[in-house]
N, C-alpha and C positions, 0 to 999 in steps of 0.2 A: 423557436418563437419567431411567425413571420413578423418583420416590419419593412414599414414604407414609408419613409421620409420626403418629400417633396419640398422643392425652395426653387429660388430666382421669382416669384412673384415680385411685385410692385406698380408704382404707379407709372403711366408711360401716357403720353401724347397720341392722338391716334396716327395713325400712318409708321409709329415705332415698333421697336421689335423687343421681344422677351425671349431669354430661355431658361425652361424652367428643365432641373433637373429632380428624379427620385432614385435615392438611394434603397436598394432592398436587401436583403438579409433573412436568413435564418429559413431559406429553399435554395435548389439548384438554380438560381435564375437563371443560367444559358439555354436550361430543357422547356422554360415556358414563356409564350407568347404574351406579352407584355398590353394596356393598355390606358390611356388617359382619357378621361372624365371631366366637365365639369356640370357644375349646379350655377346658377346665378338666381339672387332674392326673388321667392315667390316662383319659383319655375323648376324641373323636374330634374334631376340629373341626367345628364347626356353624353353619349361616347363622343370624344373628337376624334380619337384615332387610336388604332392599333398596330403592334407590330408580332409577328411570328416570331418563333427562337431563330429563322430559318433569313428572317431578315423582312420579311414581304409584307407591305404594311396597306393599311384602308385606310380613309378618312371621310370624315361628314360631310357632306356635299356643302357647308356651311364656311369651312372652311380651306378646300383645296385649293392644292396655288400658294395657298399663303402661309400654312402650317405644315413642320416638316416635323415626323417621330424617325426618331435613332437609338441604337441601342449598343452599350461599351461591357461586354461582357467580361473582359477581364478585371473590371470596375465593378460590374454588376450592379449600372446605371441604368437607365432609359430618361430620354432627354424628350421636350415636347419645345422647338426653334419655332418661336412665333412670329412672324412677319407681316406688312401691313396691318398693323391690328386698328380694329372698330371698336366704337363702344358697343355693340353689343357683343362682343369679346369679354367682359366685365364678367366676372363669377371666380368664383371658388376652383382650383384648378385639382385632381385628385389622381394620380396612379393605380392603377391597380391591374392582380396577375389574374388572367383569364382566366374561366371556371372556379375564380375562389372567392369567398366574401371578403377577404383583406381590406381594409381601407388606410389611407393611409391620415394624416390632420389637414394636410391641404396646403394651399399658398394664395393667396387670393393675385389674381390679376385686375386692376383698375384701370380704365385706358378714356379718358376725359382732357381735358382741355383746360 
């Protein structure tokens, strides 16, 4: 049974930084390409970032610069290091394994004043 745990959300100041981490389970996670997601109220879900099993990672031209994805495979983590964050940084933050419908509950990130 896949799951996907996601945490380190909260509330943060803009200009602060979060790292959210997802725990997974119940696949090989070294063998698959890892990615983070979010949604924020009223608006579409959207990849922020991905990383290959292989290490090589992309991000949304929304957030380069300032958001870092990693991945601790003897952990069988993936980490999404947020940096400078904005409020529209604000949404529901969500992990998930490439090609698969997995989802995990989320963590929200808040970044206000």
């Amino acid at each position: 049974q896949v799951q996907l745990v996601e945490s380190g959300g909260g509330l943060v100041q803009p200009g602060g930084s979060l790292r959210l981490s997802c725990a997974a389970s119940g696949f090989a996670f070294s063998r698959y390409a890892m990615s983070w997601y979010r949604q924020a109220p009223g608006k579409e879900r959207e990849l922020v970032a991905g990383i290959t099993w292989a290490g090589n990672t992309n991000y949304a031209d929304s957030v380069k610069g300032r958001f870092t994805i990693s991945r601790d495979n003897a952990k069988n983590t993936v980490y999404l290091q947020m940096n400078s964050l904005k409020p529209e940084d604000t949404a529901a933050y969500y992990c998930k394994r490439v090609g698969f419908g997995d989802w995990g509950q989320g963590t929200q990130v808040t970044v206000s004043s």
